[in-house]
C-alpha positions as CSV (number, residue, x, y, z in Angstrom):
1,X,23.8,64.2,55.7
2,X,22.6,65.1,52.1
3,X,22.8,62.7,49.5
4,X,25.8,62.4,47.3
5,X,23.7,60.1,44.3
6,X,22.8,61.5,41.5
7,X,18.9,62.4,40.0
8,X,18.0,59.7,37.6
9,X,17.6,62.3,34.9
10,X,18.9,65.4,36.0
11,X,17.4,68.5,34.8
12,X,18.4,72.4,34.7
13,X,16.8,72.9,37.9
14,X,18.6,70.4,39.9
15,X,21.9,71.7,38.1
16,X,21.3,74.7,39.8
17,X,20.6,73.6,43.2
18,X,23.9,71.4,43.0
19,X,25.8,74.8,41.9
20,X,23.8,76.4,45.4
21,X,25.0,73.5,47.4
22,X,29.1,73.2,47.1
23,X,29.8,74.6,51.3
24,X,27.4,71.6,52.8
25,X,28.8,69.0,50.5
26,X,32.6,68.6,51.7
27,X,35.3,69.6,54.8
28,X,38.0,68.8,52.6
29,X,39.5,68.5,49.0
30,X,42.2,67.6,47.3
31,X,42.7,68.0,43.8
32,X,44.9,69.4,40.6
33,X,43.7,72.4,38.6
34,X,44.9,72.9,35.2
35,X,43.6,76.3,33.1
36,X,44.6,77.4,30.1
37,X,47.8,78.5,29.2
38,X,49.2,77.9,32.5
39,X,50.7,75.2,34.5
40,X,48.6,72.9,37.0
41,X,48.5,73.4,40.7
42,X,48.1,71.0,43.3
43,X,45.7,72.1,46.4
44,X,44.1,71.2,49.2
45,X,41.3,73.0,50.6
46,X,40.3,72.6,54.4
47,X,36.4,74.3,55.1
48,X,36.3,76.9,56.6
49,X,39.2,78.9,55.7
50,X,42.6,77.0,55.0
51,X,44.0,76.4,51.7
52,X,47.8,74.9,50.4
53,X,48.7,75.2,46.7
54,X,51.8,74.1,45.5
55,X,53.0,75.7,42.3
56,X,56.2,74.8,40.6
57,X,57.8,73.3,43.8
58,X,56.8,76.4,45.9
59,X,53.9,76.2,48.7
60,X,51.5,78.5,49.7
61,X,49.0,78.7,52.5
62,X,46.1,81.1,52.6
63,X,43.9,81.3,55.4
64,X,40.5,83.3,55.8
65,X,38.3,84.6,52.9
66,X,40.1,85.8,50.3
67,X,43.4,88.6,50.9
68,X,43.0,87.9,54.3
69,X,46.5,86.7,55.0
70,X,48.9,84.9,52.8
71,X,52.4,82.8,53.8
72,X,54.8,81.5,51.1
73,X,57.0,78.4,51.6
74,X,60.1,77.1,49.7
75,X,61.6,74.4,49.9
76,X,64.9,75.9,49.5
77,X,65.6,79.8,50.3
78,X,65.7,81.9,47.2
79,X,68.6,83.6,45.9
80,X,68.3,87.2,45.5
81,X,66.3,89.9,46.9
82,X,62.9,88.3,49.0
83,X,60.2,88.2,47.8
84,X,56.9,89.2,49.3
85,X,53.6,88.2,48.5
86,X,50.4,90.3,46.6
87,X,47.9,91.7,49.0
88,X,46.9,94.1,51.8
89,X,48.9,91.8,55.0
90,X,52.1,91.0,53.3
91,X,54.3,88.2,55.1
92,X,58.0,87.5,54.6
93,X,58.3,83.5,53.2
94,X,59.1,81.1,56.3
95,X,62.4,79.0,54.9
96,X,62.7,75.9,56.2
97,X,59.0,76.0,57.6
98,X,57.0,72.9,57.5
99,X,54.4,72.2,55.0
100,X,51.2,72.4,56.2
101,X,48.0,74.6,57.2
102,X,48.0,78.0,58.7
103,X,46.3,78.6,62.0
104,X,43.1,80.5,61.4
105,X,42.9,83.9,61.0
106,X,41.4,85.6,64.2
107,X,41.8,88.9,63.5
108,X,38.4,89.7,61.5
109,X,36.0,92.4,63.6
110,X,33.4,91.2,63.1
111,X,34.7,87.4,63.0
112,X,33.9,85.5,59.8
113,X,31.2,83.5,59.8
114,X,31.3,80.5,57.6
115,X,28.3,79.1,56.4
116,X,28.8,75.2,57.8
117,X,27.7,76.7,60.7
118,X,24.2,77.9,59.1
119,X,21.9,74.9,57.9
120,X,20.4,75.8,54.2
121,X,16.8,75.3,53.1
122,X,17.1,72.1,51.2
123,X,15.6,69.8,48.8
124,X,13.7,66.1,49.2
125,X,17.4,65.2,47.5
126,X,19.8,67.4,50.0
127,X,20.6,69.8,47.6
128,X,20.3,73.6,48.4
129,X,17.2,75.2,47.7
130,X,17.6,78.6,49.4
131,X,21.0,79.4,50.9
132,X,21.2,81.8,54.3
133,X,22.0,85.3,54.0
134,X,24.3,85.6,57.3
135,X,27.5,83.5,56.0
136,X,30.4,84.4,54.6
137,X,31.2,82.3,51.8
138,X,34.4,82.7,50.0
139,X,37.4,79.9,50.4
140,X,40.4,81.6,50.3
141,X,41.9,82.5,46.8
142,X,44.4,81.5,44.8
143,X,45.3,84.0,42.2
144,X,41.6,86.1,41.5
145,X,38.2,85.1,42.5
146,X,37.6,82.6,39.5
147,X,39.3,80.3,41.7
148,X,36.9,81.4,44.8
149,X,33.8,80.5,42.2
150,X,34.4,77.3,40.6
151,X,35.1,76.0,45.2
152,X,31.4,77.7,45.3
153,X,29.8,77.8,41.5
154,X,26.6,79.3,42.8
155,X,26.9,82.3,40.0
156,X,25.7,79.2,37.8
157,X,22.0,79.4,39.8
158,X,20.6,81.9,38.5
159,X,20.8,84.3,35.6
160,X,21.8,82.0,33.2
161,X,20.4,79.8,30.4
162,X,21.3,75.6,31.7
163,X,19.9,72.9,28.9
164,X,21.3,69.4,27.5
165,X,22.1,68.4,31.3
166,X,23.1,64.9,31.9
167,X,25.1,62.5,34.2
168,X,28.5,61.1,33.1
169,X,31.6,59.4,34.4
170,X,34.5,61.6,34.6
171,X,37.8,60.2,35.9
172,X,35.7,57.7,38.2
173,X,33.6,60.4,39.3
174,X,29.8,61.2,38.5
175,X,29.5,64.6,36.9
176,X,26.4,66.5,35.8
177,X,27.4,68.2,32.4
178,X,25.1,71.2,30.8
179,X,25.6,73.4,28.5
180,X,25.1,77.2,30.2
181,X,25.0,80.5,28.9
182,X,25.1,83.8,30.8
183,X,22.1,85.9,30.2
184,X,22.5,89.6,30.3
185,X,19.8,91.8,32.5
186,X,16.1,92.2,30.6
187,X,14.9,96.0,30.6
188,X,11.9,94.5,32.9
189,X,13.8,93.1,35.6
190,X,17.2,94.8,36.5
191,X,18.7,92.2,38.3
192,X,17.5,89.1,36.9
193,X,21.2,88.4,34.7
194,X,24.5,86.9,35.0
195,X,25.7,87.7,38.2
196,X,29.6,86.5,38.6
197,X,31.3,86.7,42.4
198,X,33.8,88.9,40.1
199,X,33.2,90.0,36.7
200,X,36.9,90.6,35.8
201,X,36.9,86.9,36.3
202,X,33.8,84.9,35.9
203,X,32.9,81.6,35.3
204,X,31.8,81.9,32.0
205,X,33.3,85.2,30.3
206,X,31.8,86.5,27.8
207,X,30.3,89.4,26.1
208,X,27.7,89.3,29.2
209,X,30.7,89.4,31.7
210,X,32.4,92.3,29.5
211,X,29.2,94.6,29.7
212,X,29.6,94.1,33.5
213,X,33.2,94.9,33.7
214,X,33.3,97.6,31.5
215,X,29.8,98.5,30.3
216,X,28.0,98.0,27.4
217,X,29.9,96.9,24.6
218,X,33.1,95.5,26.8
219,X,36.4,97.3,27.2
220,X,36.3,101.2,26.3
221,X,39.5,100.9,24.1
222,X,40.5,98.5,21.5
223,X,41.9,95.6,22.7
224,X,38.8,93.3,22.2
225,X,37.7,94.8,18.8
226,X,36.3,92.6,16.9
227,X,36.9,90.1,20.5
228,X,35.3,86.5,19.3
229,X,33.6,85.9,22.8
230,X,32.4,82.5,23.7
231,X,28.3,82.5,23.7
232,X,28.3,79.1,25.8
233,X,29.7,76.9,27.6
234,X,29.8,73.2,28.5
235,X,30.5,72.9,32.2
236,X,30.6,70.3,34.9
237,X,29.7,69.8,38.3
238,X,31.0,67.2,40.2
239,X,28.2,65.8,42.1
240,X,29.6,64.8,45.3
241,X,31.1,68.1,46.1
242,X,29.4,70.6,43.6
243,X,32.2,72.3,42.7
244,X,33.0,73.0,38.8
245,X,35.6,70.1,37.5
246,X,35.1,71.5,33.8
247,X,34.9,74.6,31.9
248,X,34.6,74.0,28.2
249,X,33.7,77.2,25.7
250,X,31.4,75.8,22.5
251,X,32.8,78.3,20.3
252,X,34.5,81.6,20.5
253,X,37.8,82.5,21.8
254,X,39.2,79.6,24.6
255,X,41.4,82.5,26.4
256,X,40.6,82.9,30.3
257,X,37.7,80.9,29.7
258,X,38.9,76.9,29.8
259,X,40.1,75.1,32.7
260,X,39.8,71.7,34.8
261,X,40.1,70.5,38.1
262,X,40.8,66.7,38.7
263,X,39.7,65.6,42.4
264,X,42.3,63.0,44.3
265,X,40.5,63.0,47.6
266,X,36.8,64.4,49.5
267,X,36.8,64.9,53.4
268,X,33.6,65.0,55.1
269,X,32.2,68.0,56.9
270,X,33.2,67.7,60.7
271,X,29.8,67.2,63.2
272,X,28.2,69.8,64.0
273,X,29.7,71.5,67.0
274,X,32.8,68.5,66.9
275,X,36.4,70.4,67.3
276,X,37.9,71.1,64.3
């Protein structure tokens, strides 16, 4: 079992392996996200492949990596038309149903392939050094792949600038705080940038992010003229589970860039080859 303490003096490098290392830290989480300009969201993720949100009284259940299948609960049945959900395997809401995780998703040809069934090349410490190429390694999403990233922050590993790191106390819980910036590709190494899970919605948007999304220069048309992009970011990892808790721009514009996440409770990983 890797170690949950934190480095004495943690440095950019061990930043980086704790982004790598989020799918061998936890089974289970459950905790509150709150991003700008919207309301909070309860959740509770179950590795591999089960998540519940509840979002102003209504609960959700996705199961799989992400748009693999999606059921909506209420409380109460809605008046009206019904609603179906986004996505390619659309599923009438269950009235009445009771709260609680979806049976996994079976369908996939070839089946999924999480990666708590792969062991990673780690560190002395138990963080991730190299992870394996086989996995699939998406939770499922709520909302747009931002969501899928800051479960799995391993586009903070590489391809971006990570200095001023140090260990705090946040909410009872030991962070590791840095400020990052998102480096753009150099002319000599194609490759070697920023490389979000989505760059429509990274983890730290940006100018950087924009060139990706659009090309050079950001959107083609003029609703960012003169955009005031953040250039960096101060972000946290909590160290137990190595998922972001904290997105903080240092200056620029806060839209689709802020958010937090406030952890309640961490579940172990089950045993290697235990039932689930």
């Amino acid at each position: 079992m890797p170690s949950s303490s934190p480095l004495p003096v943690p440095g950019p490098d061990d930043f980086r392996a704790l982004a790598r290392s989020s799918p061998w830290r936890f089974g289970s989480l459950h905790f509150t996200h709150r991003a700008e300009g919207a309301d909070p969201v309860e959740a509770w993720l179950r590795r591999p492949g089960h998540l519940e949100v509840l979002d102003q009284g209504e609960r959700h259940v996705e199961t799989g990596v992400p748009y693999s299948r999606s059921v909506l609960y209420f409380e109460e049945p809605p008046t009206g038309i019904q609603r179906l959900l986004p996505g390619p395997l659309r599923r009438l809401p269950r009235w009445g149903a009771e709260p609680g995780l979806a049976p996994p998703d079976e369908s996939s040809n070839p089946p999924i392939r999480p990666p708590q069934e792969f062991e990673p090349l780690r560190r002395p410490d138990g963080l991730v050094l190299e992870r394996p190429f086989e996995a699939d390694y998406d939770d499922p999403m709520w909302e747009n792949y931002r969501w899928v990233a800051m479960l799995d922050p391993v586009e903070l590993s590489h391809g971006v600038e990570v200095s001023e790191v140090h260990t705090r106390d946040r909410l009872g819980r030991t962070t590791w705080t840095a400020t990052v910036r998102a480096l753009p590709e150099s002319a000599e190494d194609a490759g070697d940038g920023y490389d979000p899970r989505c760059s429509c919605c990274p983890l730290l948007f940006g100018e950087v992010s924009q060139a990706l999304e659009f090309g050079p220069g950001g959107r083609p048309d003029s609703a960012n003229e003169g955009a005031d992009y953040p250039t960096a970011y101060w972000v946290s990892l909590d160290v137990e589970t190595g998922i972001v808790v904290d997105v903080e721009p240092l200056d620029g514009d806060r839209a689709h860039a802020a958010f937090t996440n406030q952890i309640h409770e961490v579940g172990l990983l089950p045993a290697p080859n235990s039932s689930q």
